[in-house]
KOLPA-33609 format. One record per residue (C-alpha): residue in three letters; y, z, x; residue number from 0. Coordinates in steps of 0.001 Angstrom, whole numbers, plus 500000, padded with zeros to 6 digits. Layout:
# residues N
+------+--------+--------+--------+-----+
! type !  north !     up !   east ! seq !
+------+--------+--------+--------+-----+
!  Ala !      Y !      Z !      X ! NUM !
...
+------+--------+--------+--------+-----+
***
This chain:
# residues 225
+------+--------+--------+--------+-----+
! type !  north !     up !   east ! seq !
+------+--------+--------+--------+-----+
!  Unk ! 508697 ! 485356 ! 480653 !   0 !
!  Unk ! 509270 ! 484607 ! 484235 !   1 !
!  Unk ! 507025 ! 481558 ! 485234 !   2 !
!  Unk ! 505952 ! 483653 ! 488317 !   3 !
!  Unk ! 504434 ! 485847 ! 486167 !   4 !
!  Unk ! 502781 ! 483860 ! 483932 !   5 !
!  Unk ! 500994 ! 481745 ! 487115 !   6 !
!  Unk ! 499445 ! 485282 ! 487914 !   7 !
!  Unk ! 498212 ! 486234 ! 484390 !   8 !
!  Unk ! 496778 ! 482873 ! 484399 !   9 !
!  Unk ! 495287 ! 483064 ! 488024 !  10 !
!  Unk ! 493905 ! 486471 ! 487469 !  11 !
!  Unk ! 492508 ! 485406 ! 484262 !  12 !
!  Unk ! 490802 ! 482223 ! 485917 !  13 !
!  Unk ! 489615 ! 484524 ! 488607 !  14 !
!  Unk ! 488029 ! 487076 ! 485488 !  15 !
!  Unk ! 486005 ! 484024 ! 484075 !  16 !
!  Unk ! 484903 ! 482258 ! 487040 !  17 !
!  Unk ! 483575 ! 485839 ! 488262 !  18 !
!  Unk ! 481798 ! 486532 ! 484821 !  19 !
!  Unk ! 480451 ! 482556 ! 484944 !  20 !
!  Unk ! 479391 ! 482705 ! 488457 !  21 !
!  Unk ! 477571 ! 486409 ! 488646 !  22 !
!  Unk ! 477313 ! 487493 ! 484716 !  23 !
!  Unk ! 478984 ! 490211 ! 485100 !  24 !
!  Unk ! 476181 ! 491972 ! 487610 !  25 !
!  Unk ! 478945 ! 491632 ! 490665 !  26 !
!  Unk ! 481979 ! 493866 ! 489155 !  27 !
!  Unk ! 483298 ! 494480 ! 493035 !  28 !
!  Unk ! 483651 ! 490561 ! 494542 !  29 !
!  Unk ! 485805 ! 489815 ! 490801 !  30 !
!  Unk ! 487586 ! 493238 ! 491710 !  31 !
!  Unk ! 488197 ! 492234 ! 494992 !  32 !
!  Unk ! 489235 ! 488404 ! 494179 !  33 !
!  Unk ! 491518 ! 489888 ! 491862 !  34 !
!  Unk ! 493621 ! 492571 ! 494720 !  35 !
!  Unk ! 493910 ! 489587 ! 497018 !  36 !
!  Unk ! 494875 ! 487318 ! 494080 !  37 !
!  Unk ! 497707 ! 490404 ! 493643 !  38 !
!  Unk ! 498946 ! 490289 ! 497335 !  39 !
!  Unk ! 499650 ! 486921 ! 497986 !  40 !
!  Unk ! 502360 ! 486444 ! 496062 !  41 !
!  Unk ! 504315 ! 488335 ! 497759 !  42 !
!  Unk ! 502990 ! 487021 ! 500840 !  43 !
!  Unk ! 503813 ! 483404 ! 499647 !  44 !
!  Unk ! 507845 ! 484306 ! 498542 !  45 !
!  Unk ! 508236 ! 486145 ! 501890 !  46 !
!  Unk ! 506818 ! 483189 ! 503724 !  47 !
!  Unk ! 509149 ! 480624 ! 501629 !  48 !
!  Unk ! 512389 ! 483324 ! 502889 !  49 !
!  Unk ! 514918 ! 481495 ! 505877 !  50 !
!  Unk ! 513017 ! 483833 ! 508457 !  51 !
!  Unk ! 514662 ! 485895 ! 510917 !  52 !
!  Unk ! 513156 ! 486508 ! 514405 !  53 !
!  Unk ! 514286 ! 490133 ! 514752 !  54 !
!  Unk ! 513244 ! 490611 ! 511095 !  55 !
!  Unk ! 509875 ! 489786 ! 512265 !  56 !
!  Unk ! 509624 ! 491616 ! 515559 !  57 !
!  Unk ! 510935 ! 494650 ! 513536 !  58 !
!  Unk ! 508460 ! 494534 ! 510622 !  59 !
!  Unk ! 505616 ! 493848 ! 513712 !  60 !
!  Unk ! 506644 ! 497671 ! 515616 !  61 !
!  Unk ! 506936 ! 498900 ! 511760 !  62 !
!  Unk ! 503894 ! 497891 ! 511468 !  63 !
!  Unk ! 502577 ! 499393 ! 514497 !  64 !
!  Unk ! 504328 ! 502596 ! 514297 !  65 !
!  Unk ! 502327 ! 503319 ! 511123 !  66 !
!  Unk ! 499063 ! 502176 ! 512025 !  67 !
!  Unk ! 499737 ! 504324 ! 515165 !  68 !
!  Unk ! 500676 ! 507614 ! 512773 !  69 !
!  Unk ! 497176 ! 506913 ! 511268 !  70 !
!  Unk ! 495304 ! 506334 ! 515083 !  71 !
!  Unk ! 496952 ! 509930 ! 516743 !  72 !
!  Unk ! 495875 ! 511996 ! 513259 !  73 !
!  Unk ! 491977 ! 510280 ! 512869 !  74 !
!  Unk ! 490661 ! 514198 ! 513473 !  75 !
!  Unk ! 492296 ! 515234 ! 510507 !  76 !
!  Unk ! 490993 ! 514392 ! 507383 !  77 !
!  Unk ! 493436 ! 513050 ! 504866 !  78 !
!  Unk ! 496389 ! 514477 ! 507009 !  79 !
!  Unk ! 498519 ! 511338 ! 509286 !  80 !
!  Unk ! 501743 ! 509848 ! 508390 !  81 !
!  Unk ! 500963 ! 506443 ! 508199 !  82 !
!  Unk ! 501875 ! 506368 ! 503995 !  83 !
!  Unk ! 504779 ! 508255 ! 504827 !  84 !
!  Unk ! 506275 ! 505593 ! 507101 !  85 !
!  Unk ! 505690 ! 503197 ! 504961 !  86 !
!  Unk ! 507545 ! 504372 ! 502264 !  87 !
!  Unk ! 510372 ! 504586 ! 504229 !  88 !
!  Unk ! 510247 ! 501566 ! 505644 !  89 !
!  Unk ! 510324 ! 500359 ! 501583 !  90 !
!  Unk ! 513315 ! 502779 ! 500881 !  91 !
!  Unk ! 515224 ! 501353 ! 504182 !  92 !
!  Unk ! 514268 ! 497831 ! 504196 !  93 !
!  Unk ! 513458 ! 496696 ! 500637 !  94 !
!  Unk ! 510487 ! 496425 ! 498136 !  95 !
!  Unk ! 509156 ! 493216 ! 500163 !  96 !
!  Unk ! 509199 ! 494367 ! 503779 !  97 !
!  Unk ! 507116 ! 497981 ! 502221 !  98 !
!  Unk ! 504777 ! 495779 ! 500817 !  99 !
!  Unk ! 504439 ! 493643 ! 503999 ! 100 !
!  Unk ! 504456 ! 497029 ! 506108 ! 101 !
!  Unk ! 501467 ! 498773 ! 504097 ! 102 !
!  Unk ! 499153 ! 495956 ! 503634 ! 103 !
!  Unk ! 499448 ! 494453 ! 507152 ! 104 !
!  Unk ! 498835 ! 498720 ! 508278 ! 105 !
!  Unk ! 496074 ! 498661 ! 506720 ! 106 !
!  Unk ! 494273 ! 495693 ! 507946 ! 107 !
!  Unk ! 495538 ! 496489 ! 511300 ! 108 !
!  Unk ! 494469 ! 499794 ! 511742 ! 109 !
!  Unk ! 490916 ! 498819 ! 510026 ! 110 !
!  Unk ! 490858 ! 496745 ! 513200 ! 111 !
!  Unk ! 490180 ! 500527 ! 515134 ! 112 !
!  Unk ! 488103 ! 502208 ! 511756 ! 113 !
!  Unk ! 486354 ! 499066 ! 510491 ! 114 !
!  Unk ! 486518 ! 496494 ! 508306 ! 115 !
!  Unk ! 484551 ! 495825 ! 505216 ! 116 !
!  Unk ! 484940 ! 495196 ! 501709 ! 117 !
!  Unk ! 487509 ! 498141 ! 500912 ! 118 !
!  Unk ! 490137 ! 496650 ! 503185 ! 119 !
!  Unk ! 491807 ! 494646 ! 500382 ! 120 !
!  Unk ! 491644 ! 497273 ! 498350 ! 121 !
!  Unk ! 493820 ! 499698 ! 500846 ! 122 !
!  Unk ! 496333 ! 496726 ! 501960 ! 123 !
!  Unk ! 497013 ! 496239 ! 497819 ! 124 !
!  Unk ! 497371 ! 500650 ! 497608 ! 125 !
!  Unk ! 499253 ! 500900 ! 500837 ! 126 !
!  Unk ! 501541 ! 497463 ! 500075 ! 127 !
!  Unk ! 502275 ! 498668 ! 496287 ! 128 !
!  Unk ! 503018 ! 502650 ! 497815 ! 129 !
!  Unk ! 505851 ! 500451 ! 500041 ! 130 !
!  Unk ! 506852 ! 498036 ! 497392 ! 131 !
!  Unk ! 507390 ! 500337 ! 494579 ! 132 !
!  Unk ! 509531 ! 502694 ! 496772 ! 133 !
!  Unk ! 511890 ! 499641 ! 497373 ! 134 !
!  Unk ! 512281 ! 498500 ! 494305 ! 135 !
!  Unk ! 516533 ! 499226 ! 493916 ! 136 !
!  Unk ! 516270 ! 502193 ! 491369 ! 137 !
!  Unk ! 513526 ! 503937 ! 492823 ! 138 !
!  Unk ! 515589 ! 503251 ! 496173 ! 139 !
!  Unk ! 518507 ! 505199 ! 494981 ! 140 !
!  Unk ! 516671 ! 508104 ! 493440 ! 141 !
!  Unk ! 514264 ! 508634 ! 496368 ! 142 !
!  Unk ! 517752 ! 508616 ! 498654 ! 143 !
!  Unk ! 519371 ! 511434 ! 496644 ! 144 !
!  Unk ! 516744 ! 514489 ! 497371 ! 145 !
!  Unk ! 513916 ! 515133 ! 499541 ! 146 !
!  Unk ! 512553 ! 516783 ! 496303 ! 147 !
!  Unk ! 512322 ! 513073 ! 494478 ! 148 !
!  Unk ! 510662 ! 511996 ! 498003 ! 149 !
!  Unk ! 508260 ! 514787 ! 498592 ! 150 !
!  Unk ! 507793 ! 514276 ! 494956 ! 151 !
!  Unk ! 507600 ! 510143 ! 495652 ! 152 !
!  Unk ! 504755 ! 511314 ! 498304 ! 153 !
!  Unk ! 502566 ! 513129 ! 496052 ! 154 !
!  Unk ! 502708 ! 510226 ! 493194 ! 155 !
!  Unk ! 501872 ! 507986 ! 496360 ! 156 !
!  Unk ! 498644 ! 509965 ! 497367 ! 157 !
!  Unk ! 497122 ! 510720 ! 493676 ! 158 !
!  Unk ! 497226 ! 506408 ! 493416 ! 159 !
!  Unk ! 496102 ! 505832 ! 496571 ! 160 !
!  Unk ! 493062 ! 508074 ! 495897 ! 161 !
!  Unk ! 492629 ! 506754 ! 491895 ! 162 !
!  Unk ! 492862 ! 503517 ! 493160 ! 163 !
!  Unk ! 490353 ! 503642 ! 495778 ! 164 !
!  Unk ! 487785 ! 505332 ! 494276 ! 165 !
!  Unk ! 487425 ! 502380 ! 491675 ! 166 !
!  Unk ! 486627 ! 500443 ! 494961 ! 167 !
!  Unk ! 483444 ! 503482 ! 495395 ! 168 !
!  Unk ! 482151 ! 502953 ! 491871 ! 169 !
!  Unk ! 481754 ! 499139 ! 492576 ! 170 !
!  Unk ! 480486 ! 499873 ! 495465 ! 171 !
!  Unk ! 477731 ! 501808 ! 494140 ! 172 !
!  Unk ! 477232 ! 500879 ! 490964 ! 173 !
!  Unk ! 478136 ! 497309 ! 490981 ! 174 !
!  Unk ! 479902 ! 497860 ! 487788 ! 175 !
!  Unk ! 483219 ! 500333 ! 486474 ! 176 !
!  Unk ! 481317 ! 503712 ! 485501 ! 177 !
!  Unk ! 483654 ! 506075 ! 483646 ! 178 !
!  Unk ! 480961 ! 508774 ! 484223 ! 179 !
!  Unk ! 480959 ! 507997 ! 488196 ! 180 !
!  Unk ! 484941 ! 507659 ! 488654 ! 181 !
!  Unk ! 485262 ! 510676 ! 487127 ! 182 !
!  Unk ! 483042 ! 512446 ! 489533 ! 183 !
!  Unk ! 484683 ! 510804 ! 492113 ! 184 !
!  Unk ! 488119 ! 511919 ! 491441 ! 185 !
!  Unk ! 486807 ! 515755 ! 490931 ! 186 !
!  Unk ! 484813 ! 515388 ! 494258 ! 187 !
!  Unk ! 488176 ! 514133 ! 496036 ! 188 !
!  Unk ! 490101 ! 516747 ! 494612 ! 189 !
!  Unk ! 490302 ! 518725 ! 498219 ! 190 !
!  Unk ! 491067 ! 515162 ! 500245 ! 191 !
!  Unk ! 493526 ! 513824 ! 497489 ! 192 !
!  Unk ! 495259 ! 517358 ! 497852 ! 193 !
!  Unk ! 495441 ! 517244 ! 501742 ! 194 !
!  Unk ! 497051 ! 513421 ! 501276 ! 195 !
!  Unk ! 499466 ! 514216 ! 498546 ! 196 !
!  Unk ! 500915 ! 517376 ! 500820 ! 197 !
!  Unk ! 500434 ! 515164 ! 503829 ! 198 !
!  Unk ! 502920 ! 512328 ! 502511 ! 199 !
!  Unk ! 505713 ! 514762 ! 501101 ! 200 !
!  Unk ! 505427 ! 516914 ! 504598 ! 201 !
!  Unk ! 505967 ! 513711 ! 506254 ! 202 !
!  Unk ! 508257 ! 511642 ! 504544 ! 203 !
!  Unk ! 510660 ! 514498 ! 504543 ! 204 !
!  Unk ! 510103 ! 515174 ! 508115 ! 205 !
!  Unk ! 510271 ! 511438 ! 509288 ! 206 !
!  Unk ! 512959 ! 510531 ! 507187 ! 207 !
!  Unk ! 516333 ! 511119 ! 508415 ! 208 !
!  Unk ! 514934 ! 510092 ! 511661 ! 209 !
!  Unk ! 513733 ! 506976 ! 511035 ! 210 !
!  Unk ! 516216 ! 505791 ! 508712 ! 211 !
!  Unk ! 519208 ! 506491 ! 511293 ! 212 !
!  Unk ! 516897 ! 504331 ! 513981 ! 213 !
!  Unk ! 516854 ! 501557 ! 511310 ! 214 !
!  Unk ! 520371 ! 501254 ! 510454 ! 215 !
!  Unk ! 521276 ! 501080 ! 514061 ! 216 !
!  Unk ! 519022 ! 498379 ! 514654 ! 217 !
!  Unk ! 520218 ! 496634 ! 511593 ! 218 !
!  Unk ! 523939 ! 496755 ! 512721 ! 219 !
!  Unk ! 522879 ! 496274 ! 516340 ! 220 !
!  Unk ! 520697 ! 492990 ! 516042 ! 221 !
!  Unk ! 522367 ! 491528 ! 512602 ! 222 !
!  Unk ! 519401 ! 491800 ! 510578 ! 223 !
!  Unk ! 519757 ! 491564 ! 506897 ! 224 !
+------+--------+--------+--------+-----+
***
């Protein structure tokens, strides 16, 4: 097993008892929350350790701000912008690690104009994984055959975001995982989750082409690997 690996089992697991230890168990969302932060520096970390390029970094900034601008121009809208859909292209077109960097950094970003608050980890680790896993190289290929496997790729992207976010509401109201709760939660969200999941396929099919030919020219243009 890949020693990487391990140092996160063993981090998370440090995290789990130190959490039980400190706050017997009665503070389920701070041990949650250690434990998405735990999850996203990694990556962080082995991007930061990379032989940096300038250009890499100015482009990953207006990535950045592209999407958190998709989310700004479409706040009237419930559950309808094209922030997710951005980022997973910016995952298919520029790699797992550059879709993580692009969703997390979004989402703290544009929390700047909604608010911050204890759900923000929680929506850079769903918004960072949504770009990661869409650069990962097989996923890559099969998401660049089709805009069925992407508008498909969308939909997958919104039912997680959703799932994974409402664990965030049951800590946040019970203090502790509820199966009863969640549930209620994801049958409550049914209308919103619907509206995302259309929202990212209508969106990543109709940003696409565009943004990917913008990318490659900039790629070729400025060297950027």
């Amino acid at each position: 097993m890949n020693k990487s690996v391990l140092l996160k089992i063993l981090v998370i697991t440090i995290l789990i008892i130190l959490g039980i230890a400190l706050f017997q168990g009665s503070h389920y969302q701070i041990i949650s929350m250690l434990l998405v932060i735990s999850a996203c520096i990694p990556i962080y970390y082995r991007y930061e350790k990379k032989q940096l390029n300038v250009k890499e970094l100015v482009l990953i900034a207006v990535l950045t701000a592209i999407a958190v601008l998709g989310r700004f121009l479409f706040y009237m809208i419930p559950a309808i912008n094209p922030m997710a859909a951005i980022i997973i292209i910016c995952g298919i077109c520029l790699g797992a690690e550059v879709g993580f960097l692009v969703g997390s950094l979004s989402a703290v970003t544009s929390n700047i104009l909604f608010g911050q608050g204890p759900w923000t980890p929680f929506q850079m680790f769903s918004w960072g994984m949504i770009g990661f896993i869409a650069g990962l190289p097989w996923i890559r290929k099969t998401l660049e055959k089709s805009y069925w496997y992407l508008a498909i790729y969308g939909i997958l992207a919104g039912m997680f975001f959703s799932f994974f976010m409402d664990t965030w509401t049951v800590f946040s109201i019970d203090r502790y995982f509820s199966w009863q709760r969640y549930l209620a939660l994801l049958v409550t969200a049914v209308p919103y989750t619907i509206s995302y999941c259309f929202s990212n396929a209508f969106f990543s099919c109709l940003l696409y082409r565009v943004i990917r030919t913008k990318l490659q020219r900039i790629l070729i243009k400025y060297d950027i690997k």
